[in-house]
C-alpha positions as CSV (number, residue, x, y, z in Angstrom):
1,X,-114.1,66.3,55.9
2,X,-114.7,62.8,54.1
3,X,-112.2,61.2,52.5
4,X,-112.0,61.4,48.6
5,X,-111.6,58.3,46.7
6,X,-109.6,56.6,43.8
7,X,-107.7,59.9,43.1
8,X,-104.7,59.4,42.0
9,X,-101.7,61.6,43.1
10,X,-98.0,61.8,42.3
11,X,-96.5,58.6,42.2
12,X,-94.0,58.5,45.2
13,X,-92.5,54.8,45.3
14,X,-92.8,51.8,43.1
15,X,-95.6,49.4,43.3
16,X,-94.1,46.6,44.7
17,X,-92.8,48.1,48.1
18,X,-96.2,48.8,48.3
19,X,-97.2,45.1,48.2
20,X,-94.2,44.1,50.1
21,X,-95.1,46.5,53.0
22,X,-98.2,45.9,53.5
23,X,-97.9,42.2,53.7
24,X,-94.8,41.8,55.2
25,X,-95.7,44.1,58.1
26,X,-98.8,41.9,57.9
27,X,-97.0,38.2,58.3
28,X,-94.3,40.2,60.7
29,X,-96.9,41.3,63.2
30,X,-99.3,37.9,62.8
31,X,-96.0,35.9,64.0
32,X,-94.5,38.1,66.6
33,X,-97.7,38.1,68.3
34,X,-99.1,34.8,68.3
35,X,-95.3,33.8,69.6
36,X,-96.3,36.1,72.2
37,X,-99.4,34.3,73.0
38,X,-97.7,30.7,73.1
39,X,-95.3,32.3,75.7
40,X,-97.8,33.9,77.9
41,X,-99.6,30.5,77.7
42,X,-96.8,28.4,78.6
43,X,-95.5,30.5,81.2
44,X,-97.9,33.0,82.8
45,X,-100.7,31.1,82.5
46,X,-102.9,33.7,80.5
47,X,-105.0,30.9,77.8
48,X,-107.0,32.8,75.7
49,X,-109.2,30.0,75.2
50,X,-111.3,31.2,77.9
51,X,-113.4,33.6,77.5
52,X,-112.4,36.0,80.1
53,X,-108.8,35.8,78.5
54,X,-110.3,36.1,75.1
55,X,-113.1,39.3,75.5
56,X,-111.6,41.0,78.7
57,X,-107.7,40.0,79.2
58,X,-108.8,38.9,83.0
59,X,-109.5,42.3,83.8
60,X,-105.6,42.6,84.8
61,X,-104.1,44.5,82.3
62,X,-101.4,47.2,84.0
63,X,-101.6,50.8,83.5
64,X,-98.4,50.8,80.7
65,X,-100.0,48.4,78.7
66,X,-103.7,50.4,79.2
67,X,-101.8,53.8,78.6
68,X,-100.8,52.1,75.3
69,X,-104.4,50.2,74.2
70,X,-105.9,53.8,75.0
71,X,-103.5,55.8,72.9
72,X,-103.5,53.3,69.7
73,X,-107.9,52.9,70.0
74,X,-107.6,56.9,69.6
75,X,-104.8,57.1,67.2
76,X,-107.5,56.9,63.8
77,X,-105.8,57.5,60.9
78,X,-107.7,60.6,60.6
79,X,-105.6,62.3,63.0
80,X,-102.7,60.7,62.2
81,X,-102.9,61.8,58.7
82,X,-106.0,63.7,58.0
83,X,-105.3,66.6,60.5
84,X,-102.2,67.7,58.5
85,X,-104.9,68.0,55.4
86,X,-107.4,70.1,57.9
87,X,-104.0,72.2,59.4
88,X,-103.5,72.9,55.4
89,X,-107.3,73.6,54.8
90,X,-108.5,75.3,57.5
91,X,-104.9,76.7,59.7
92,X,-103.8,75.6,62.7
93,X,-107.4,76.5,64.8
94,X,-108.0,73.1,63.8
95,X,-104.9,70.4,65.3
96,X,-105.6,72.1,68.5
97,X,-109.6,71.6,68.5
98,X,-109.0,68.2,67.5
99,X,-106.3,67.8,70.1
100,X,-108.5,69.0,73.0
101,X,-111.5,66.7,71.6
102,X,-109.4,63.5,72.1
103,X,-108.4,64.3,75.1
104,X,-111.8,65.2,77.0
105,X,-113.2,62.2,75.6
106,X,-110.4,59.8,76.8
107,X,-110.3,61.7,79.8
108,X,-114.7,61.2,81.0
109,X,-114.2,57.4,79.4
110,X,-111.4,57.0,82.2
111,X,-114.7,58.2,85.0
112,X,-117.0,56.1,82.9
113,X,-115.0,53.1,83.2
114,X,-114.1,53.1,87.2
115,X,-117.7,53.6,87.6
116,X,-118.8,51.0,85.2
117,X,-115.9,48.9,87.1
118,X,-117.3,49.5,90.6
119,X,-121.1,48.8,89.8
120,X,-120.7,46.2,86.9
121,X,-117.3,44.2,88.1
122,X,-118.0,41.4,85.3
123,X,-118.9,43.2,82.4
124,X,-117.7,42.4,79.4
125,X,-119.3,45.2,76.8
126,X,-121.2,47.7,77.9
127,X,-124.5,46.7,75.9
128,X,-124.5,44.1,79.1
129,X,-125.2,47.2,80.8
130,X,-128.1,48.7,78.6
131,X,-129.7,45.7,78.8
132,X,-129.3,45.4,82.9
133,X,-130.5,48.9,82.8
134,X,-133.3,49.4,79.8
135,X,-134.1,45.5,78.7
136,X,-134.6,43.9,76.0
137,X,-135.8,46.6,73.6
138,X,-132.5,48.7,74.6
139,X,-130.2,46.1,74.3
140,X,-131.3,45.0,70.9
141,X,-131.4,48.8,69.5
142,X,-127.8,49.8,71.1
143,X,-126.4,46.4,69.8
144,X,-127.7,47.5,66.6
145,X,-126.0,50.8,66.7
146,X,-122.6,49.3,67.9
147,X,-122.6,46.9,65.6
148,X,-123.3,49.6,62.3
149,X,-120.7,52.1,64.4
150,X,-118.1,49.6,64.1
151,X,-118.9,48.1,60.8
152,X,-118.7,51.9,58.9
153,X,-116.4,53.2,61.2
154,X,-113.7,50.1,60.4
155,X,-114.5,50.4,56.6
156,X,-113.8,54.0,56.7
157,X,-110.9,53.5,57.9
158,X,-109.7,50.8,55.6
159,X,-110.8,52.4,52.7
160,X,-108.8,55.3,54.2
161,X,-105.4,53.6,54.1
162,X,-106.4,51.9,50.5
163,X,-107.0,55.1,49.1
164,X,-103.2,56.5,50.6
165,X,-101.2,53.6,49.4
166,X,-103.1,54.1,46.1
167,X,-102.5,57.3,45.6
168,X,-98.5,57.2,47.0
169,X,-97.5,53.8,44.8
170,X,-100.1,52.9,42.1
171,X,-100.9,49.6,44.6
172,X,-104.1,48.2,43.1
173,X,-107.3,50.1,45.1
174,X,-109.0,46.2,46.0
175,X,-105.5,44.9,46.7
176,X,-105.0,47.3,49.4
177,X,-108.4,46.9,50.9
178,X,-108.4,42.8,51.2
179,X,-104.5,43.1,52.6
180,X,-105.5,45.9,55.3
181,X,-107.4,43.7,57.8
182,X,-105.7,39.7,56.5
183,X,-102.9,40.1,59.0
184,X,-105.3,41.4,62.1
185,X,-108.0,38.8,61.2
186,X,-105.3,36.1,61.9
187,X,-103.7,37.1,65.2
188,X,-107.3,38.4,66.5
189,X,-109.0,35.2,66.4
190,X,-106.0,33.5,67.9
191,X,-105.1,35.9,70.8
192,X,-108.2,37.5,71.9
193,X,-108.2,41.1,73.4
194,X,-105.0,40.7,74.8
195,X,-103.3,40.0,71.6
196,X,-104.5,43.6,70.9
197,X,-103.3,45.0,73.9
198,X,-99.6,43.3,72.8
199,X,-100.3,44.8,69.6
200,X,-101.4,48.2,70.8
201,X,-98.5,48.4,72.9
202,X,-96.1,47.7,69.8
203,X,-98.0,49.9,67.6
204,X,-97.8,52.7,70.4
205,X,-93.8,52.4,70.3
206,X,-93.5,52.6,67.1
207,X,-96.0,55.1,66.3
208,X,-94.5,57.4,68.9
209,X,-91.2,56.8,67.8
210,X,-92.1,57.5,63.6
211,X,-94.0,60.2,64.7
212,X,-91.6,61.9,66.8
213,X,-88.7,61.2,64.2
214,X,-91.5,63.0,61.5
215,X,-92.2,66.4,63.1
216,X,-88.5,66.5,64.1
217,X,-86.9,65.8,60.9
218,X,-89.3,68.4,58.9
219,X,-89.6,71.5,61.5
220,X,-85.3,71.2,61.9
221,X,-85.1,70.8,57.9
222,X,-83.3,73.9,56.4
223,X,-86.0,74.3,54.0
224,X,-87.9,74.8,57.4
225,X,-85.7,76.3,59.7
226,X,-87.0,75.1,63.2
227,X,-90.2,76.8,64.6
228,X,-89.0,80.3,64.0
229,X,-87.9,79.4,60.4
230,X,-91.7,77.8,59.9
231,X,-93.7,81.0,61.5
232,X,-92.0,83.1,59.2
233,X,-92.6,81.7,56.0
234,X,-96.3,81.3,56.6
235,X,-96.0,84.6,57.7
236,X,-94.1,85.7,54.1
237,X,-96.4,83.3,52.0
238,X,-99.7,84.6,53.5
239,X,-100.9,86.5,50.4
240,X,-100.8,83.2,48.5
241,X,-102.5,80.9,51.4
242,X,-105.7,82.9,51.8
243,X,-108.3,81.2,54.2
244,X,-112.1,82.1,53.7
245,X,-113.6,82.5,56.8
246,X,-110.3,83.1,59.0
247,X,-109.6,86.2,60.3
248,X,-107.3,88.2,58.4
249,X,-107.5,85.4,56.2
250,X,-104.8,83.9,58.2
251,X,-103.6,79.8,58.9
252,X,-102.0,81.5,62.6
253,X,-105.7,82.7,63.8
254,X,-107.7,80.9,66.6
255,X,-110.8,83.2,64.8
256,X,-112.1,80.2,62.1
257,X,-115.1,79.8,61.0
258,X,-114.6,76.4,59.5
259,X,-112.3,75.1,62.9
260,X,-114.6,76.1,65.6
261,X,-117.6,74.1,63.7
262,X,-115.4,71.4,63.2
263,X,-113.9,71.3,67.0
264,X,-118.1,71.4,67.5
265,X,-118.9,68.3,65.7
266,X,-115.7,66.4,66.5
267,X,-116.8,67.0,71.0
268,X,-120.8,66.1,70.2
269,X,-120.4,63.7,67.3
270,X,-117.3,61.7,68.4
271,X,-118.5,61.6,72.0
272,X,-121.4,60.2,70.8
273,X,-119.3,57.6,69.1
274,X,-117.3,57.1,72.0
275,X,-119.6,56.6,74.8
276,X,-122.7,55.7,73.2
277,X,-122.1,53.9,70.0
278,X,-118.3,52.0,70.2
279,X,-118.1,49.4,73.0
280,X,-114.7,48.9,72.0
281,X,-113.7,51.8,73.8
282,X,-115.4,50.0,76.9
283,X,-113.4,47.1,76.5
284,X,-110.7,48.4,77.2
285,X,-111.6,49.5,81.0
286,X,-112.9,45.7,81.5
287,X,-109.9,44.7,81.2
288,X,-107.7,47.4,83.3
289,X,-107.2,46.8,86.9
290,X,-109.1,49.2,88.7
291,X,-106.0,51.3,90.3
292,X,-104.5,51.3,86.7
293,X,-107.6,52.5,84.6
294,X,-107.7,56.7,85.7
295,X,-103.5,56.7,85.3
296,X,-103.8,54.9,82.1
297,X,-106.1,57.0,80.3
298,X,-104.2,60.1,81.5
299,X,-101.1,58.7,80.0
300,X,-102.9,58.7,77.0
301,X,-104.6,61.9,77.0
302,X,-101.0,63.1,77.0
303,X,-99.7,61.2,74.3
304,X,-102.5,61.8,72.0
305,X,-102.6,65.5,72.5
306,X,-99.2,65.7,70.4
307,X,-100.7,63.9,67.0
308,X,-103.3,66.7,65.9
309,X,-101.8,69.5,67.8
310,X,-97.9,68.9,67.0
311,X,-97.5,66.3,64.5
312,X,-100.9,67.7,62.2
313,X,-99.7,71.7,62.6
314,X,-96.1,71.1,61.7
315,X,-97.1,69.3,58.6
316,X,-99.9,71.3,57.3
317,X,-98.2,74.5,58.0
318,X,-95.2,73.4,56.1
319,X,-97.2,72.4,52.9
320,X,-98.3,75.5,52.8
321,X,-95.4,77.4,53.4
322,X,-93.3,75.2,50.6
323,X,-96.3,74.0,48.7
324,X,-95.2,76.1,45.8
325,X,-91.9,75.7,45.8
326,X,-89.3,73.6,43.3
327,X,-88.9,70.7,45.7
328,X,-92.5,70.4,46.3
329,X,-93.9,66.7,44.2
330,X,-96.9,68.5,42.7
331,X,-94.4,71.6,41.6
332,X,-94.8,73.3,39.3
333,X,-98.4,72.4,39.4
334,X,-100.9,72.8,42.4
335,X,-101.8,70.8,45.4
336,X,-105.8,70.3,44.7
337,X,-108.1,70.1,46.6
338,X,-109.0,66.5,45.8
339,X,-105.1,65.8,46.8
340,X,-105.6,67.4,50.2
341,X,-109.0,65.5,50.5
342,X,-107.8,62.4,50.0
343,X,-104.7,62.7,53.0
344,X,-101.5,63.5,50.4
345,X,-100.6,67.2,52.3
346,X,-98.3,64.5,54.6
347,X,-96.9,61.9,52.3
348,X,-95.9,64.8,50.0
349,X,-94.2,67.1,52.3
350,X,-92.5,63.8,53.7
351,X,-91.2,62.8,50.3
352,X,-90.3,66.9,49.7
353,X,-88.2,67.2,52.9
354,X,-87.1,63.3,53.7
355,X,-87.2,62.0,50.1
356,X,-88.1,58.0,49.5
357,X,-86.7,56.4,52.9
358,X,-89.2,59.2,54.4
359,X,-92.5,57.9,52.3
360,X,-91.3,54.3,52.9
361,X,-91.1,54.8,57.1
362,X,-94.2,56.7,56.1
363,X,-96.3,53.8,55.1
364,X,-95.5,51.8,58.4
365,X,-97.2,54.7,60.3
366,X,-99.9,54.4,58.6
367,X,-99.9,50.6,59.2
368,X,-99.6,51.2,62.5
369,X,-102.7,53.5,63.1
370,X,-104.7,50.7,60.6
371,X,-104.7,47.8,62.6
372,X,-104.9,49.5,65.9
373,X,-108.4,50.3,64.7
374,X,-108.9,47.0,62.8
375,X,-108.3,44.8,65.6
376,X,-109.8,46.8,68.5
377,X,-113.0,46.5,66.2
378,X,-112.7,43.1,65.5
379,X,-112.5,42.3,69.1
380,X,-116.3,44.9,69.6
381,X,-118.1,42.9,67.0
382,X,-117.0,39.3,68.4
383,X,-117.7,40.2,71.9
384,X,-121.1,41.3,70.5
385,X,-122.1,38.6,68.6
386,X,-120.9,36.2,70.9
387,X,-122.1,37.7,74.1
388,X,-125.1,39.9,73.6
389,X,-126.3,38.1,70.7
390,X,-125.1,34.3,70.7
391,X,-124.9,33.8,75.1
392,X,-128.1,36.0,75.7
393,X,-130.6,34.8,72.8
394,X,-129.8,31.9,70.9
395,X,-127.5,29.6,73.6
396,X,-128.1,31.1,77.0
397,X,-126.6,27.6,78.8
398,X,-123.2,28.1,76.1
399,X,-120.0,26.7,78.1
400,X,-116.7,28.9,77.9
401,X,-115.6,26.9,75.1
402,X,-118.4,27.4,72.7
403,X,-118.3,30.9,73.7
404,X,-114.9,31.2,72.5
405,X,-115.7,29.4,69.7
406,X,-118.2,31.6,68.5
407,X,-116.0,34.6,69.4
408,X,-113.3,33.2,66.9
409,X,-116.0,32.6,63.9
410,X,-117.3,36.5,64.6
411,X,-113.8,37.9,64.2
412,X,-112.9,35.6,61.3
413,X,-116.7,36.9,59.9
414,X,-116.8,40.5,60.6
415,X,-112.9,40.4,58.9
416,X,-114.4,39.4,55.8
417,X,-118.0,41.2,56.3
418,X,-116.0,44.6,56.6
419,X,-113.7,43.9,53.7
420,X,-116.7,43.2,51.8
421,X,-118.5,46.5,52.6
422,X,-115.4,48.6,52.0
423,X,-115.0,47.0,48.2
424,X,-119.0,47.3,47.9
């Protein structure tokens, strides 16, 4: 399913919380993590003016805080959000393909990583291996491929959020997309990777925590009823939510047409993404300790099986069982399908159920599961430039400073470079 854009959908809070959202999340996560990388600096020692420090953490990160990089790389906004819109399209077939997808990826990156560990100790992006492995010619069409992976993959997601916080306040389309990636752009080029893994780590918390409080709050709603309540008004409301190509015609069959081609493009088409085509996703088992990578990514298989599977079911099952109801936002006229395209199934049944505070605590999930992606891609494209391109053709003989250097100048670059393509 792509994501619709500049459609405009019931208005659920004012403009300016909009604004003041987005940028004071921004300015509140920019300090609390550079303070965080003045303190490690001062007294642990970490300075991420190496390059070690800055591309690969020192390859000492703990399995907590890798549990926590793994789960925010994976948390996209498309499952976060996007998954309630496919539960609502499609029935519940879909969360739990999507669910088991994320998992069996995470899961052969955790062997990919040990092994990469054990026979390339001081890698720092896995196009070092392509070019070890298949030269020059490789190296330069992989980096190539990483670099447009990252660059569409990061504006997708951007433009993504812009189009959410469009459609939920009014916020200006461009003024969404220029204040998405300001904030990461800032504490990136400062910090290094393990300014993301800080980051990661808070936007893991918090995400769990929002997202735990979400699928609570609506399935224990008396409009909802708890699970019981939920399975039997999709089961009442089934003659008005129809699915073509279900069995039955039902949102509670594993028999979907449209599900099982999705689950087959999500395992070859995101795996492709994954291992192939995102070395950020590498980066991440650079910088593990070796006895912490395998637990890590297990503790995040876990954790991301509930987004999809829990938090996209509850929601998308709800919208349809209450979609045409009084206390619906789109009542008394329909939910459209350029609505559910463009990610409002959620925001809508959070502002039906929750009301304002919901849609508020709403948007700093979807902040959350923005710059997770934002950074960990800023962090790819600078180790790329900087290593594979900058170290390997143009300055073989760089020192550790001018690496670093360069790395801060590729994040500051592909920041703006990836703004610029989502507004194009």
């Amino acid at each position: 399913m792509s994501v619709q854009l500049g459609v405009s959908g019931v208005t659920l809070i004012p403009q300016g919380t909009g604004y003041g959202m987005l940028i004071g999340l921004g300015v509140a996560f920019c300090g609390v993590i550079l303070g965080g990388v003045r303190i490690q600096k001062k007294y642990l020692s970490e300075d991420s003016g190496t390059s070690e420090m800055f591309m690969v953490a020192n390859r000492s990160v703990g399995t907590g805080l890798t549990a926590s990089a793994v789960f925010s790389s994976w948390m996209w906004i498309n499952e976060t959000v996007f998954s309630a819109a496919m539960c609502y399209k499609f029935g519940l077939a879909v969360p739990f393909w999507w669910s088991t997808g994320l998992c069996f990826q995470i899961a052969l990156m955790a062997a990919l990583g040990v092994l990469a560990k054990i026979r390339v100790p001081y890698a720092h992006t896995s196009l070092e291996i392509i070019r070890m492995r298949y030269g020059t010619i490789g190296h330069i069409v992989f980096m190539i491929l990483n670099i447009t992976n990252n660059v569409f993959g990061c504006a997708s997601m951007i433009l993504t959020g812009s189009q959410l916080i469009f459609g939920i306040s009014g916020m200006h389309f461009v003024a969404a997309t220029i204040l998405i990636p300001l904030g990461v752009v800032l504490y990136t080029a400062v910090g290094g990777l393990k300014a993301t893994f800080l980051t990661d780590y808070l936007h893991t918390l918090i995400a769990l925590i929002l997202i735990i409080y979400f699928t609570l709050t609506v399935v224990t709603h008396d409009a909802v009823g708890g699970l019981g309540g939920l399975y039997d008004k999709v089961v009442a409301t089934a003659s008005e939510n129809i699915i073509e190509g279900n069995y039955k015609g039902s949102l509670l069959t594993m028999k979907s047409e449209d599900a099982v081609i999705w689950g087959l493009i999500l395992k070859f088409g995101n795996l492709a993404l994954v291992v192939m085509k995102d070395t950020a996703f590498w980066q991440k088992s650079f910088a593990t300790e070796v006895n912490a990578t395998v637990p890590g990514y297990n503790l995040a298989a876990v954790a991301i099986f509930g987004i999809p599977w829990g938090l996209g079911t509850v929601f998308g099952l709800t919208a349809r069982a209450l979609h045409n109801t009084p206390i619906f936002p789109t009542y008394p006229g329909d939910l459209t399908l350029a609505q559910v395209n463009a990610g409002f199934v959620m925001p809508y049944t959070i502002k039906a159920l929750i009301g304002d505070q919901g849609v508020v605590v709403f948007l700093v999930l979807l902040f959350m599961a923005l710059t997770s992606t934002v950074s960990s891609s800023m962090i790819a494209v600078s180790s790329i430039l900087s290593f594979d391109v900058y170290k390997t053709y143009v300055n073989p003989k760089a020192s550790d400073k001018r690496l670093v250097h360069v790395s801060h100048l590729a994040v500051v670059f592909h920041g703006i470079f990836i703004t610029a393509v989502s507004l194009a």
